[in-house]
TIRONU-552319 format. One record per residue (C-alpha): residue in one letter; z, y, x. Coordinates in steps of 0.2 Angstrom, whole numbers, plus 2048, in hexadecimal, padded with zeros to 3 digits. Example, Ala and Ser with C-alpha at 12.3 -4.5 7.8 and 13.67 -1.06 7.14 Angstrom:
<recs>
{A,{827,7EA,83E}}
{S,{824,7FB,844}}
</recs>
This chain:
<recs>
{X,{CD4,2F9,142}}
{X,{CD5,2F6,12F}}
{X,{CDE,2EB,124}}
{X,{CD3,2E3,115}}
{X,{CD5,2EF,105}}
{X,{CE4,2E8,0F9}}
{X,{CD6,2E5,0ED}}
{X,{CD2,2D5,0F5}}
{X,{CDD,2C7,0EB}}
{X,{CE5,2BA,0F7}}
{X,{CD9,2AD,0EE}}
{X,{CCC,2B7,0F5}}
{X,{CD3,2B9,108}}
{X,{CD6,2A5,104}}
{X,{CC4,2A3,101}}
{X,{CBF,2AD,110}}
{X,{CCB,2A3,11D}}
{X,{CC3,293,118}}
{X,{CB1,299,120}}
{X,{CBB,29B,131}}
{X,{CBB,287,133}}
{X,{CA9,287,133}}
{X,{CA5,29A,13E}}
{X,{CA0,28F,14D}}
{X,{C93,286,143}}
{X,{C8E,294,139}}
{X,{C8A,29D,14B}}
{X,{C7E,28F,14F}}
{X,{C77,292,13F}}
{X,{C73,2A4,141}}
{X,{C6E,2A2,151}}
{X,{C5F,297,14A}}
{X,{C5C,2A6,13C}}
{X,{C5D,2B6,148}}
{X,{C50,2AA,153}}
{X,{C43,2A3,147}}
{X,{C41,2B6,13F}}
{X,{C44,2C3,14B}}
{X,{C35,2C2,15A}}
{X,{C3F,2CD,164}}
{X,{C4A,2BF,16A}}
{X,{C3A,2B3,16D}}
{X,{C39,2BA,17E}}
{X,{C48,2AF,189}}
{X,{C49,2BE,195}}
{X,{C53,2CA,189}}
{X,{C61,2BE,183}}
{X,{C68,2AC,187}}
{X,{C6A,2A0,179}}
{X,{C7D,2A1,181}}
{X,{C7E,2B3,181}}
{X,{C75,2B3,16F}}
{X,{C81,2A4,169}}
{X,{C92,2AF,170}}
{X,{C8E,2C0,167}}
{X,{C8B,2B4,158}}
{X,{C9A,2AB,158}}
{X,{CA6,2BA,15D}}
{X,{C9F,2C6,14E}}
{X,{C9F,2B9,141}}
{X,{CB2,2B6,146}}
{X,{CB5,2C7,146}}
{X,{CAD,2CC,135}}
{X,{CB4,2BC,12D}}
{X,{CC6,2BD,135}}
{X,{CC6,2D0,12D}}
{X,{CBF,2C8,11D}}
{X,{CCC,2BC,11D}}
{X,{CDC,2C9,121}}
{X,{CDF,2BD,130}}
{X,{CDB,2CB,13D}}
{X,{CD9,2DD,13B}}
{X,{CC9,2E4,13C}}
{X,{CC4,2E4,14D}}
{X,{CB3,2EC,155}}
{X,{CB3,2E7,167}}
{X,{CA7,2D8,166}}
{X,{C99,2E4,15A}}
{X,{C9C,2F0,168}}
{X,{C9A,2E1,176}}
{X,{C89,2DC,16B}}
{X,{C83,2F0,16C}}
{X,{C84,2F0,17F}}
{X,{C7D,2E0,184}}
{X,{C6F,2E1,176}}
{X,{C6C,2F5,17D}}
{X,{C6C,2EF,18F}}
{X,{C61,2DF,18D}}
{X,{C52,2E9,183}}
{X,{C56,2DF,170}}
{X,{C4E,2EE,164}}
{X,{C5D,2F6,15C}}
{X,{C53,2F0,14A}}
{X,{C57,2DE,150}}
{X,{C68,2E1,153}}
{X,{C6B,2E7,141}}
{X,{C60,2D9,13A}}
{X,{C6D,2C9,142}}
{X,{C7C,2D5,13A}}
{X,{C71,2D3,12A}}
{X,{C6E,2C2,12C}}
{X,{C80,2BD,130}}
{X,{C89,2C7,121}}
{X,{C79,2BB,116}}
{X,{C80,2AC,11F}}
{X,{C94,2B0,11B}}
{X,{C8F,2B2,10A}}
{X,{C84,2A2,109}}
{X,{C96,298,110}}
{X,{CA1,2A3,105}}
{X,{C96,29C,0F4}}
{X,{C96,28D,0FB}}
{X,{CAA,28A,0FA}}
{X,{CAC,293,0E9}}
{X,{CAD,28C,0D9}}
{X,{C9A,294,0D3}}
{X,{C91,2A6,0D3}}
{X,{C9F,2AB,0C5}}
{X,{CAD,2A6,0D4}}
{X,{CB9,2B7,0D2}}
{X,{CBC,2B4,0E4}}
{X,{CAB,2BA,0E9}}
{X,{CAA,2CA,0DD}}
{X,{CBB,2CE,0E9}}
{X,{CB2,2C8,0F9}}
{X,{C9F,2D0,0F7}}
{X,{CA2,2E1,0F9}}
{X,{CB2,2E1,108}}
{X,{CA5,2D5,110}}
{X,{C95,2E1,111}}
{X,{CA1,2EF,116}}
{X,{CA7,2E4,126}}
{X,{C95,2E1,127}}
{X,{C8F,2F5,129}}
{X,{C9F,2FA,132}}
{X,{C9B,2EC,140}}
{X,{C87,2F0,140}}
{X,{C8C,303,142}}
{X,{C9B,2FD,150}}
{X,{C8A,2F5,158}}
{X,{C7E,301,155}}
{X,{C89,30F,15E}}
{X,{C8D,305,16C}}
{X,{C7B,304,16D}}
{X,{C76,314,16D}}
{X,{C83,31A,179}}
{X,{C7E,30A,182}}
{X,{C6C,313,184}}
{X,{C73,323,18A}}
{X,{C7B,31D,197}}
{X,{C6C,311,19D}}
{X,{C61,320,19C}}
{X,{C69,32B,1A5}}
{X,{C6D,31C,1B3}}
{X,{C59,317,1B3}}
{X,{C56,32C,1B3}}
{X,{C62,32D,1C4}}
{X,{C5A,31B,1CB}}
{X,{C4A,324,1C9}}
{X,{C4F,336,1CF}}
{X,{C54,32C,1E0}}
{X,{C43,322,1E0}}
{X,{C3A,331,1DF}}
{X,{C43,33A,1ED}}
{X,{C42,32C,1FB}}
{X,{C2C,330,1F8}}
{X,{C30,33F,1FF}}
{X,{C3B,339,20F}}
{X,{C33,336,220}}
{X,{C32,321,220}}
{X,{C26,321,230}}
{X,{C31,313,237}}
{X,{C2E,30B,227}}
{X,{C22,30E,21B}}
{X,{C20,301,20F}}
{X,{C31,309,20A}}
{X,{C25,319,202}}
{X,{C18,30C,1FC}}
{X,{C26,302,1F4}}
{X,{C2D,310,1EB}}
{X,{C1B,316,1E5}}
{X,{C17,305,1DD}}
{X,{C29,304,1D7}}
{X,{C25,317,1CC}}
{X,{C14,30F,1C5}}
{X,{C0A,319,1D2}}
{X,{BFB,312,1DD}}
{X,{BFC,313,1F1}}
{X,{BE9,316,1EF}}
{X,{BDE,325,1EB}}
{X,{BE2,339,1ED}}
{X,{BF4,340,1F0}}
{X,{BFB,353,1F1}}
{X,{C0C,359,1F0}}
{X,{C12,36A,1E6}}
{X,{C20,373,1E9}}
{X,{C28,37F,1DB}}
{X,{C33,38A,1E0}}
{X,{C3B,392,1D1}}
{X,{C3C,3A4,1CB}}
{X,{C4C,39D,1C1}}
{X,{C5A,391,1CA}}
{X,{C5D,381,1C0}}
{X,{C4E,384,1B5}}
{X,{C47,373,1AE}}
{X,{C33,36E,1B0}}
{X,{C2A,36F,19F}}
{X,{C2D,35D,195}}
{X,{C1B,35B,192}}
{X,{C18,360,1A5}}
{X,{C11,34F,1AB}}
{X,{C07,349,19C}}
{X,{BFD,359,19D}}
{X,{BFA,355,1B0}}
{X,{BF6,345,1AC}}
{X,{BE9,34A,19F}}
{X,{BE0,353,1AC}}
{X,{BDF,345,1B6}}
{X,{BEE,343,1C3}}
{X,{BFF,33C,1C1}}
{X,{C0E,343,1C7}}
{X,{C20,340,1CC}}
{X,{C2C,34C,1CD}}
{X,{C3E,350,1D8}}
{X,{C47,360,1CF}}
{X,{C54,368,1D9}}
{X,{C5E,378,1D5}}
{X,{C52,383,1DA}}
{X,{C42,37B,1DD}}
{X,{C39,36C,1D5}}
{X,{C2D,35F,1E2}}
{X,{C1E,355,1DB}}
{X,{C13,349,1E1}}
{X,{C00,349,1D8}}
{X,{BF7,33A,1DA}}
{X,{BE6,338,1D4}}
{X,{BD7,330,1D6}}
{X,{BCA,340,1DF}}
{X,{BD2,34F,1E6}}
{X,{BC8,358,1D6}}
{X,{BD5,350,1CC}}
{X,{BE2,358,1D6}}
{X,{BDD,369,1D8}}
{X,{BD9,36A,1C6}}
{X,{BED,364,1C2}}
{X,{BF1,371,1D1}}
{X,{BEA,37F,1C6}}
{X,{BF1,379,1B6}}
{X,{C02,37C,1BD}}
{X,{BFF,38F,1BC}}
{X,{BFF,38D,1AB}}
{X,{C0E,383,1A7}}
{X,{C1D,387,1B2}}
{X,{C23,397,1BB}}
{X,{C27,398,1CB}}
{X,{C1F,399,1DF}}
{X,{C12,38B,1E0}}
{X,{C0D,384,1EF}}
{X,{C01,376,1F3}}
{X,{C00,36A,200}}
{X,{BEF,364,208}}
{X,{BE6,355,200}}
{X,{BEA,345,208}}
{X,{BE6,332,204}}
{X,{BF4,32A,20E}}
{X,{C04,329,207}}
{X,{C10,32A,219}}
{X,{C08,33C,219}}
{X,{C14,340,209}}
{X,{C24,347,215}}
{X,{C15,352,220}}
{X,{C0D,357,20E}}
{X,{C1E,35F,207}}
{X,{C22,36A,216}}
{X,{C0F,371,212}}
{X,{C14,373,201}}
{X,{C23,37C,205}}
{X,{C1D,388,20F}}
{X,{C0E,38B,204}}
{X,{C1C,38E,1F6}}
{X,{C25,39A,201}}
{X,{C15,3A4,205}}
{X,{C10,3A7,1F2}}
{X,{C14,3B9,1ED}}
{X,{C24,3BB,1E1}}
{X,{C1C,3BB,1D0}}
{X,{C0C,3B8,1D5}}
{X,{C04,3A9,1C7}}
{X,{BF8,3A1,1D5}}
{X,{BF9,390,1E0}}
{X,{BFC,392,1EF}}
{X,{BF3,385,1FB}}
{X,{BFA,382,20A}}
{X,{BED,38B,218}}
{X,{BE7,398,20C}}
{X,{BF3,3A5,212}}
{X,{BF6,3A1,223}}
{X,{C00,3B3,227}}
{X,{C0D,3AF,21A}}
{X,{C0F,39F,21F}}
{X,{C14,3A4,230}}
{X,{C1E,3B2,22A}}
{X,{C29,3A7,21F}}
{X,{C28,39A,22D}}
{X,{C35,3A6,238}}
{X,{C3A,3B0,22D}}
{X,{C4A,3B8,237}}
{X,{C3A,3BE,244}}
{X,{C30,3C4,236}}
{X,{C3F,3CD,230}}
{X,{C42,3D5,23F}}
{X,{C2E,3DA,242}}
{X,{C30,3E2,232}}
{X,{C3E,3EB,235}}
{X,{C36,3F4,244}}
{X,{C25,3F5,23A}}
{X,{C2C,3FC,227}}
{X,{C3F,400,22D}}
{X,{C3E,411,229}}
{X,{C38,40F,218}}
{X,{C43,400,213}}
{X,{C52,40A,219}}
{X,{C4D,419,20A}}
{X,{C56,416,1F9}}
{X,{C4F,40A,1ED}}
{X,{C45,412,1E2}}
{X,{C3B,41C,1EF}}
{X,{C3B,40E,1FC}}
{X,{C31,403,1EB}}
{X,{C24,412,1E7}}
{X,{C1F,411,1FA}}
{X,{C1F,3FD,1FC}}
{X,{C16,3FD,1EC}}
{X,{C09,40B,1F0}}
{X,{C06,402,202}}
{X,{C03,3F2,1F8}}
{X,{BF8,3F8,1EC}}
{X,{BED,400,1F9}}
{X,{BEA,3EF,200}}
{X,{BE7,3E5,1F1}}
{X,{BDA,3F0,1EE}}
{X,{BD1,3F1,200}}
{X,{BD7,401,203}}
{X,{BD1,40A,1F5}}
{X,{BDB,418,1F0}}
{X,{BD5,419,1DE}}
{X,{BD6,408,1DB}}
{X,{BE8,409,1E0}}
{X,{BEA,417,1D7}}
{X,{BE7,40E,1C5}}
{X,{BEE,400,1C8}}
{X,{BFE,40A,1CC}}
{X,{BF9,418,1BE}}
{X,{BFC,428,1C7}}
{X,{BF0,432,1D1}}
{X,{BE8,42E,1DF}}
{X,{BF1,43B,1EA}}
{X,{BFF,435,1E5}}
{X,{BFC,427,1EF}}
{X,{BF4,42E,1FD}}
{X,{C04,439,1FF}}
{X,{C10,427,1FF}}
{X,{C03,41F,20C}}
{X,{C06,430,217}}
{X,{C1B,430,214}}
{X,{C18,41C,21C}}
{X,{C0F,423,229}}
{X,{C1C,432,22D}}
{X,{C2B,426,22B}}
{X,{C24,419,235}}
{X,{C17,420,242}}
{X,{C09,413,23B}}
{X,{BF9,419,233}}
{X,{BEF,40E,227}}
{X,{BDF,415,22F}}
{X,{BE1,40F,23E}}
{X,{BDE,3FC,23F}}
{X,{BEE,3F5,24A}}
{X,{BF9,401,240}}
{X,{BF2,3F9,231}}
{X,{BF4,3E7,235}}
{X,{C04,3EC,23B}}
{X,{C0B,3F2,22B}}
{X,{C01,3E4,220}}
{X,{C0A,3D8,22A}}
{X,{C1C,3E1,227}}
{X,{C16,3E2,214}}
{X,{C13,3D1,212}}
{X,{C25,3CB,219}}
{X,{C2B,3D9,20E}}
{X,{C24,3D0,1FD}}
{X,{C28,3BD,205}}
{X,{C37,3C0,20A}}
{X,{C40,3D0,202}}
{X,{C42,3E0,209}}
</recs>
C-alpha cells in the first residue's frame, strides 16, 4: 500500500474527493461503455450485469479513494477483477480496455468539477491518476495470469482423471467409458487401438507435438503418462489410419511399444490395454519396432509368467549366466546373433565383427556348459526359448 506522492496539493486531493459522491453513478456509466465497445461481454454466459456492475463500482472506489488520499492504495478488488475475469473466459485484452475506460471516465468527472482545462488541480491530478490506473491494471493482469495457471493445471488434472477412467473395466456400466469419450471430444464410433510405451527412461515426458503428428496421419489420440510408462487410446476412422499412427510412433518416442488388436467397441478398452501390455513387455529392449500384440506369441508367454520362465532359463542357460559378465555377454551375444541370422555363422560373424570361428567356438563353450547343442532341433528350441527370456527379462 502507498500513500499519494506529496506532490499532490490538498486542492488537488479536494478535487479528487468530490468524484467519490458520484462513484456509484460513474459505475453505471462504465458499465454502459465496457458494454457497447468491447463484444467480449456481449455473451451473458461470461459476466453478470451484477458481477460486471460490482467489479466496477469496487475499482472506481478504490482508484478514486487512493486519488483522493481517503484510503491507501489498495489492490484487492484489481486482484478480485483478475480472477473472476480469468475464471469466467473475459480475454485478458478486455480486462485492460474497462481499466482504460474507467481512468477516461475519472478524468471526464474530474474536468467536469474544475474551474476549465487550465484548472492547477488537474496538472497535480493527471499524472497520480494514470499511475493508479497501471498499478491496478497490472494488480489485474497478474492476478489473471496466475488465475490461468492455476485453472490449467486444474483442467490438466480433471482431464488426466477423464482419461484414465477410459481405461477402467466399466462392464457394469458402460455409458461411464462412452461418457468420458464424448466428454474428451472423441467419437464412440469408428476404429480404436490401444498403445502402451513403456519407457527406456523413468519420468520421461511424450514428445509435445506427439498427438498432432498422430492426428495428421489420420488418428486421434489420448494419452495417460505414468512414471514409467505412458497409455494411449488411437481412434480413427479405418484401421489403415491406425496402423499408419502405430508406425509413426517408432519414429517419435523411445521406448518398448506395444499394440493392442483393432477393435470397434469401446467396452473392449480395459481387454485392449492388457494386450497392449504385454505386447509392450514382449518387445526387445532397444529394439525401434511395434510390437502387436499376437505377433510374438513366445514372448508373450514368457513375460506372462515370468518367475517360471526365469526358472526354465535357469536350468536351460544356468551355467552360462553364472560366468562373469563380460564373458557370459560374448556368449548371449554370439548365440543371439546365430539366430537372428538363421543360423548362419558368417552372417553372425559380421554382424558381430570377428571371425567366424570365433563364434563357432562360443556356440561349442554353450554347448559344453550347458549340455545343449544348437544342431540338434530340441536342444535348440530349448536354448532359443531361455534366450528370449534372457533379452525380456534380464539375465
Amino acid at each position: 500500500m502507498t500513500a499519494p506522492p506529496p506532490t499532490v496539493s490538498a486542492p488537488s486531493l479536494g478535487l479528487a474527493a468530490t468524484v467519490l459522491d458520484s462513484v456509484a453513478a460513474m459505475a453505471d456509466e462504465l458499465v454502459i461503455r465496457i458494454v457497447d465497445t468491447d463484444r467480449s461481454y456481449a455473451d451473458a454466459g461470461l459476466l453478470t450485469a451484477a458481477e460486471l456492475r460490482g467489479a466496477c463500482l469496487a475499482n472506481l472506489t478504490a482508484i478514486i479513494s487512493a486519488l483522493a488520499g481517503t484510503q491507501p492504495t489498495r489492490l484487492q478488488d484489481a486482484r478480485a477483477v483478475g480472477r473472476l475475469k480469468a475464471e469466467r473466459g473475459v480475454p485478458i485484452a478486455a480486462l485492460l480496455h474497462a481499466y482504460r475506460l474507467g481512468g477516461r471516465l475519472t478524468w471526464e468527472e474530474l474536468t467536469a468539477r474544475s474551474t476549465g482545462p487550465g484548472d492547477p488541480r488537474l496538472h497535480d491530478l493527471a499524472t497520480r491518476l494514470w499511475e493508479l490506473i497501471d498499478t491496478f491494471s497490472d494488480a489485474a493482469v497478474e492476478s489473471y495470469r496466475e488465475t490461468e495457471v492455476m485453472l490449467a493445471h486444474v483442467d490438466a488434472q480433471a482431464q488426466s482423471r477423464l482419461i484414465r477412467t477410459l481405461f477402467d473395466d466399466h462392464s457394469d456400466n458402460p455409458a461411464r467409458t462412452l461418457s468420458a469419450l464424448r466428454t474428451l471430444g472423441l467419437s464412440e464410433y469408428g476404429t480404436f487401438a490401444v498403445v502402451s510405451i513403456e519407457t527406456a527412461d523413468p519420468g520421461a515426458a511424450l514428445p509435445a507435438g506427439l498427438i498432432g503428428a498422430l492426428k495428421d496421419l489420420g488418428a486421434r489420440s489420448v494419452w495417460d503418462s505414468q512414471i514409467d510408462s505412458h497409455t494411449g487410446l488411437l481412434t480413427a476412422a479405418n484401421p489403415v489410419a491406425i496402423e499408419r499412427a502405430a508406425a509413426a510412433l517408432v519414429e517419435l518416442v523411445d521406448g518398448r511399444i506395444g499394440l493392442s488388436t483393432a477393435f470397434t467397441s469401446p467396452t473392449a478398452i480395459p481387454g485392449a490395454l492388457t494386450e497392449a501390455r504385454l505386447a509392450a513387455r514382449s518387445a526387445r529392449p532397444g529394439a525401434r519396432t511395434v510390437v502387436r500384440f499376437g505377433s510374438v506369441p513366445v514372448a508373450h508367454l514368457l513375460v506372462t509368467v515370468p518367475e517360471a520362465s526365469r526358472r526354465a532359463t535357469a536350468q536351460i542357460l544356468g551355467p552360462v549366466l553364472r560366468l562373469p559378465a563380460p564373458e557370459r555377454d560374448d556368449l548371449i551375444t554370439a548365440l543371439d546373433a546365430w539366430y537372428r541370422y538363421r543360423g548362419s555363422t558368417a552372417a553372425a560373424a559380421d554382424a558381430l565383427h570377428c571371425h567366424r570361428n570365433t563364434v563357432r567356438y562360443r556356440l561349442r563353450k554353450i554347448r559344453d556348459l550347458t549340455g545343449r547343442d544348437t544342431a540338434d532341433p530340441v536342444h535348440s528350441a530349448e536354448l532359443h526359448l531361455a534366450l528370449q527370456a534372457v533379452t525380456l527379462l534380464g539375465p
